[in-house]
Backbone bond lengths (Angstrom), bond angles and torsions (degrees), N, CA, C in turn:
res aa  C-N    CA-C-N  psi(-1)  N-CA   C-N-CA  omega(-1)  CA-C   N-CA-C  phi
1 X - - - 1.449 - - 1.518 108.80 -
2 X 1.025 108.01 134.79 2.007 107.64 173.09 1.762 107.92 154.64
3 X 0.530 76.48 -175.82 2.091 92.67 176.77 1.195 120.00 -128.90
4 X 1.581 101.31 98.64 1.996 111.82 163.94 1.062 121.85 -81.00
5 X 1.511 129.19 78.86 1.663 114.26 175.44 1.589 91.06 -152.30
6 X 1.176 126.24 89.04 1.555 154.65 -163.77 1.744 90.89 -90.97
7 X 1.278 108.65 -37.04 1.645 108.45 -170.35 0.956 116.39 -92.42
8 X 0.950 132.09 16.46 1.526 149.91 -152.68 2.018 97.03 -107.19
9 X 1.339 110.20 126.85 1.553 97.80 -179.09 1.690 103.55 -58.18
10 X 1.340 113.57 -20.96 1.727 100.43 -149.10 1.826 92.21 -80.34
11 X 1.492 134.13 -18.87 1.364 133.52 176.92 1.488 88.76 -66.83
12 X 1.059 134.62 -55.08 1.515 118.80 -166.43 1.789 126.63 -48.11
13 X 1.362 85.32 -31.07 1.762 115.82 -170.43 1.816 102.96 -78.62
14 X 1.645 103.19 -40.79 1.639 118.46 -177.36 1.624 90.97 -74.52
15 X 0.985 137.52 -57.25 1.445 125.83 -161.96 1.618 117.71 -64.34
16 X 1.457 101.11 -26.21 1.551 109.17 -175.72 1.549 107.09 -75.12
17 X 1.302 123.42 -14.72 1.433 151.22 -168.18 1.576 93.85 -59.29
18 X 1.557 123.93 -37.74 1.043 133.70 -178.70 1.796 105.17 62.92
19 X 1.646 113.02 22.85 1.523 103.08 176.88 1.031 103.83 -103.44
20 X 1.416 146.26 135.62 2.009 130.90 173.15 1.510 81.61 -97.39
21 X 1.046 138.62 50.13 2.057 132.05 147.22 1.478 92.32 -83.47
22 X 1.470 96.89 -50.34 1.965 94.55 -173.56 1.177 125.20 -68.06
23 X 1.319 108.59 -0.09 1.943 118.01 -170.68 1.527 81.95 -92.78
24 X 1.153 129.00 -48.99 1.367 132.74 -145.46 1.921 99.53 -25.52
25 X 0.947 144.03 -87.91 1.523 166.08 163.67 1.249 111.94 -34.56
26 X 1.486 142.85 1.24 0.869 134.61 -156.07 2.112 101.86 -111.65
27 X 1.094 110.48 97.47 1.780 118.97 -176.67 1.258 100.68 -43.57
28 X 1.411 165.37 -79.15 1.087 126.47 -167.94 1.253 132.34 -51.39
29 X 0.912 127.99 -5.19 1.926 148.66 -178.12 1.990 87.50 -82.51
30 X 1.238 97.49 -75.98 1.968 107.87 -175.14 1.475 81.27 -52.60
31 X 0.961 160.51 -57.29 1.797 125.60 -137.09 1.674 104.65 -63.24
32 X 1.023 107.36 -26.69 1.564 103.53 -166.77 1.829 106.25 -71.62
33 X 1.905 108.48 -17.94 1.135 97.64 166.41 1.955 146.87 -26.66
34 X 2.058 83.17 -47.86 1.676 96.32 170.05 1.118 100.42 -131.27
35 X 1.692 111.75 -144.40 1.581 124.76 -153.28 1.608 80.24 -113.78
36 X 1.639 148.43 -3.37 1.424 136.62 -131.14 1.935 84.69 -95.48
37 X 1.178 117.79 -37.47 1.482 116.68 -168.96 1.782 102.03 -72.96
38 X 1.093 120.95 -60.19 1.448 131.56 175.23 1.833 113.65 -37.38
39 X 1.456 98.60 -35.89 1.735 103.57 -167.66 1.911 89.35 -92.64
40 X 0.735 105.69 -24.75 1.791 93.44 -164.29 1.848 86.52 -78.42
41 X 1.147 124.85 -49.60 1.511 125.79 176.47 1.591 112.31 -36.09
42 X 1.895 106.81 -49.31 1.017 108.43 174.98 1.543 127.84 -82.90
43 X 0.938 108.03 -5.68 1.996 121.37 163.53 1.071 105.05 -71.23
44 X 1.607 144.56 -45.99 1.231 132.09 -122.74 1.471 80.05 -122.69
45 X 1.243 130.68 -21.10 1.756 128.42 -178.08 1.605 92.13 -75.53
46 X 0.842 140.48 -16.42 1.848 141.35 -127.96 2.211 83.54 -96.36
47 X 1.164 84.80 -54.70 1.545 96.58 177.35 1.715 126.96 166.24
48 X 1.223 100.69 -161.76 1.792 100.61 179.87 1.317 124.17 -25.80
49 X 1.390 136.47 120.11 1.146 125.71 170.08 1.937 115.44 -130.47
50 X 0.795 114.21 141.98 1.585 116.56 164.16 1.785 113.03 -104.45
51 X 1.271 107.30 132.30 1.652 107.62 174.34 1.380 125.63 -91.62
52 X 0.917 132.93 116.81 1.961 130.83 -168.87 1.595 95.15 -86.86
53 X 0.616 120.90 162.80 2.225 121.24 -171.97 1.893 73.11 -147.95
54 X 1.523 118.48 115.35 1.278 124.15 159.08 1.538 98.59 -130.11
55 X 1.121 127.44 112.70 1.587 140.69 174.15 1.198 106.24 73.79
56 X 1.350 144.63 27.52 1.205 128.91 178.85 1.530 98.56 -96.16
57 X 1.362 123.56 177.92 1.184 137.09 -178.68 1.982 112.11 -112.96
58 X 1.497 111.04 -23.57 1.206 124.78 163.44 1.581 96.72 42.43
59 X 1.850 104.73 55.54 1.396 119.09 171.55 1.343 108.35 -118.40
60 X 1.448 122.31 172.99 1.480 134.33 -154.78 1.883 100.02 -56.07
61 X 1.247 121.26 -28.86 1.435 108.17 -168.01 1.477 95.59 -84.27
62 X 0.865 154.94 65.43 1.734 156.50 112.71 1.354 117.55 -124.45
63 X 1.170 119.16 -13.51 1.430 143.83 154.02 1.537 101.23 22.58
64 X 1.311 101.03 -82.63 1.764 110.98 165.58 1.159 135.15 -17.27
65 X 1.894 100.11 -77.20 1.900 115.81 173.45 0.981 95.21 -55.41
66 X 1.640 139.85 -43.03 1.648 116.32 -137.37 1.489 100.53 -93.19
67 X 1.597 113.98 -14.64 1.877 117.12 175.01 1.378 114.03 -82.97
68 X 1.584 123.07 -18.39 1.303 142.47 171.32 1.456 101.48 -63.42
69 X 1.588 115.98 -56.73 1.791 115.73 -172.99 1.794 104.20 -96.21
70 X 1.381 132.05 -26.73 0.886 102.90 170.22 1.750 117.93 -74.10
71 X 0.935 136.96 -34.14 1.121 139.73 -154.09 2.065 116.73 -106.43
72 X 1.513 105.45 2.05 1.325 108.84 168.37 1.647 115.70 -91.97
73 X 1.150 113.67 123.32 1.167 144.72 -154.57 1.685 102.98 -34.54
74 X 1.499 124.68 -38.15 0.901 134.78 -141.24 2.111 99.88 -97.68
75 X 1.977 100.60 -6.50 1.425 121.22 175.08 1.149 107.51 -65.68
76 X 2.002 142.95 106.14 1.091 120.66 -153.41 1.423 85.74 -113.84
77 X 1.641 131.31 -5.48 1.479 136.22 172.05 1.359 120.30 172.85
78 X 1.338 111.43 150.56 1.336 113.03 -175.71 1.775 115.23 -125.06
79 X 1.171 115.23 117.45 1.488 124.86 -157.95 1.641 94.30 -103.56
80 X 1.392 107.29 146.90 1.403 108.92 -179.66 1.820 91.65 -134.79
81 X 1.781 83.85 133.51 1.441 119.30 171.36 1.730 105.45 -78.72
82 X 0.872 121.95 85.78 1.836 102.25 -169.32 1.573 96.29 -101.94
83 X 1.876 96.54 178.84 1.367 112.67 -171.29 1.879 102.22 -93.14
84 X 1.546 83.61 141.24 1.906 73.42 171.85 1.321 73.83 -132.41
85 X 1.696 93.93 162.60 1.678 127.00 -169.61 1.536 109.21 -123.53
86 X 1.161 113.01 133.55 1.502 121.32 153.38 1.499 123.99 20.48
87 X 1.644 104.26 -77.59 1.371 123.67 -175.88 1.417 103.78 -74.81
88 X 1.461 141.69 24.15 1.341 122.62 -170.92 1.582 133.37 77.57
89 X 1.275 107.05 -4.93 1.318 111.37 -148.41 2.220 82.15 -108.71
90 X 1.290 110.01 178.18 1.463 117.41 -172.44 1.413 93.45 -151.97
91 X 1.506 100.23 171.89 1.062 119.05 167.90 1.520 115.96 -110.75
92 X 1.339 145.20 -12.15 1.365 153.69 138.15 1.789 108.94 38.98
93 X 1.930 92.33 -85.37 1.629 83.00 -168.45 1.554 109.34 -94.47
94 X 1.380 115.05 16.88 2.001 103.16 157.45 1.488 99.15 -80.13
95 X 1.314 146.27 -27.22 1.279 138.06 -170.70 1.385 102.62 -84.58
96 X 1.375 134.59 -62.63 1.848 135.78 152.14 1.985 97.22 -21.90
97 X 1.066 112.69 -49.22 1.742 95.73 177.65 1.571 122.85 -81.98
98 X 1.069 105.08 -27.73 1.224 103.45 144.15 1.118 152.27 -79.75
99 X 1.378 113.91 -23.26 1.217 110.14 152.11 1.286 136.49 -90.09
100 X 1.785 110.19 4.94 1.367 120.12 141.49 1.596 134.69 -46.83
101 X 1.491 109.99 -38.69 1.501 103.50 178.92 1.300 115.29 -97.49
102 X 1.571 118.88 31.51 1.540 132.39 154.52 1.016 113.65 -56.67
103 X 1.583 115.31 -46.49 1.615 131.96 -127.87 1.675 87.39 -114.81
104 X 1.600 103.04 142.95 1.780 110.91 -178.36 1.896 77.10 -109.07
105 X 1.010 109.95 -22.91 1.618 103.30 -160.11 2.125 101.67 -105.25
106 X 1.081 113.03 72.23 1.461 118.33 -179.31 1.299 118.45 -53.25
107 X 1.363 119.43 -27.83 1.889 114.58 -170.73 1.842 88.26 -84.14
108 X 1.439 113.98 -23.29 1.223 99.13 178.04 1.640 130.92 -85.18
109 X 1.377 96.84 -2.99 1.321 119.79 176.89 1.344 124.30 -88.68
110 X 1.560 104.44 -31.86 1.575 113.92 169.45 2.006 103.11 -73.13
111 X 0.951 118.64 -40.39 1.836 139.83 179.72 1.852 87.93 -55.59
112 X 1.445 116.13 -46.50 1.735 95.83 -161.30 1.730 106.51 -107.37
113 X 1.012 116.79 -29.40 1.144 118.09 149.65 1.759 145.02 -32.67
114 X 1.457 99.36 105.65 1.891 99.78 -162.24 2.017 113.92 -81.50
115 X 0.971 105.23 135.23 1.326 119.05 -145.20 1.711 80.88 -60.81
116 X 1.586 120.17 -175.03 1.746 133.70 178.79 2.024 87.20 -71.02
117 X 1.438 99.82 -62.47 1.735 113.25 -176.11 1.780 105.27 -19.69
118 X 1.124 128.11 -55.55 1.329 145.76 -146.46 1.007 99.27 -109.08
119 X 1.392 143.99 10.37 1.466 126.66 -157.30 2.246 82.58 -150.28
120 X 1.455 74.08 172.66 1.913 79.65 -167.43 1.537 95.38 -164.71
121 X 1.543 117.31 148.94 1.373 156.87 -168.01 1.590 105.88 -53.04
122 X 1.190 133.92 116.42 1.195 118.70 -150.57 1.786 95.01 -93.90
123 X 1.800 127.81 12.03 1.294 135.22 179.54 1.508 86.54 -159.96
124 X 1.545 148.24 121.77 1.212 131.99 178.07 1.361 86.06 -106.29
125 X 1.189 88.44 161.84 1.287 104.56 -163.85 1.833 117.55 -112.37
126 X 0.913 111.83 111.45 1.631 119.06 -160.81 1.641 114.48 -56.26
127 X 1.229 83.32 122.87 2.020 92.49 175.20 1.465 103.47 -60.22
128 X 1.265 101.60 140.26 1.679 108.23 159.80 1.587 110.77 -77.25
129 X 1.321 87.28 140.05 1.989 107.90 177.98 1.826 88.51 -71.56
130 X 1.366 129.04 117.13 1.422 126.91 127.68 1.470 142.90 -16.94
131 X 1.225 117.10 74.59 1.492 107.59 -176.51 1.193 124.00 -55.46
């Protein structure tokens, strides 16, 4: 539980607040809780990685981690598992928009980003047989 979005002008505005009540919830504050933030830093330096997004929402409250892994050099792409529905319809490019406002660096986001073509239903969802 907490709020990752450090980049966000309004954290700048909360910190000057000089209250830590308002830090209370805020995930980069908790990472220092354990070793889990420190070791993923040290995985992702190690080398090449690709990111799979299966159920995430890749919305403003991770904001942080997800600009940390999308955007370190060593991110060679990020593939999204999305939801498809009933009627045909997906969820695809609300997650591409969201996981657009990760990225400070956009031409690099369109570059790591895996097209709808290449990417697949993370539960597909079964056609009905025609009676």
């Amino acid at each position: 539980f907490g709020y990752g979005d450090e980049l966000d002008n309004d954290y700048e505005r909360i910190e000057r607040l000089q209250n830590n009540d308002f830090l209370e919830n805020i995930k980069s504050i908790r990472y220092h809780k354990t070793k889990n933030y420190r070791s993923l830093l040290e995985f992702i330096a190690l080398g090449p990685y690709q990111v799979f997004i299966m159920g995430h929402s890749c919305g403003n409250s991770d904001r942080t981690l997800l600009n940390t892994l999308f955007e370190h050099d060593n991110c060679l792409s990020i593939k999204v598992f999305y939801r498809q529905y009933k009627d045909g319809t997906d969820n695809y490019i609300d997650l591409i928009k969201n996981i657009s406002r990760n990225f400070n660096n956009k031409p690099n986001m369109r570059d790591i980003v895996v097209n709808r073509e290449n990417c697949s239903p993370l539960v597909p969802v079964k056609k009905e047989v025609a009676e």
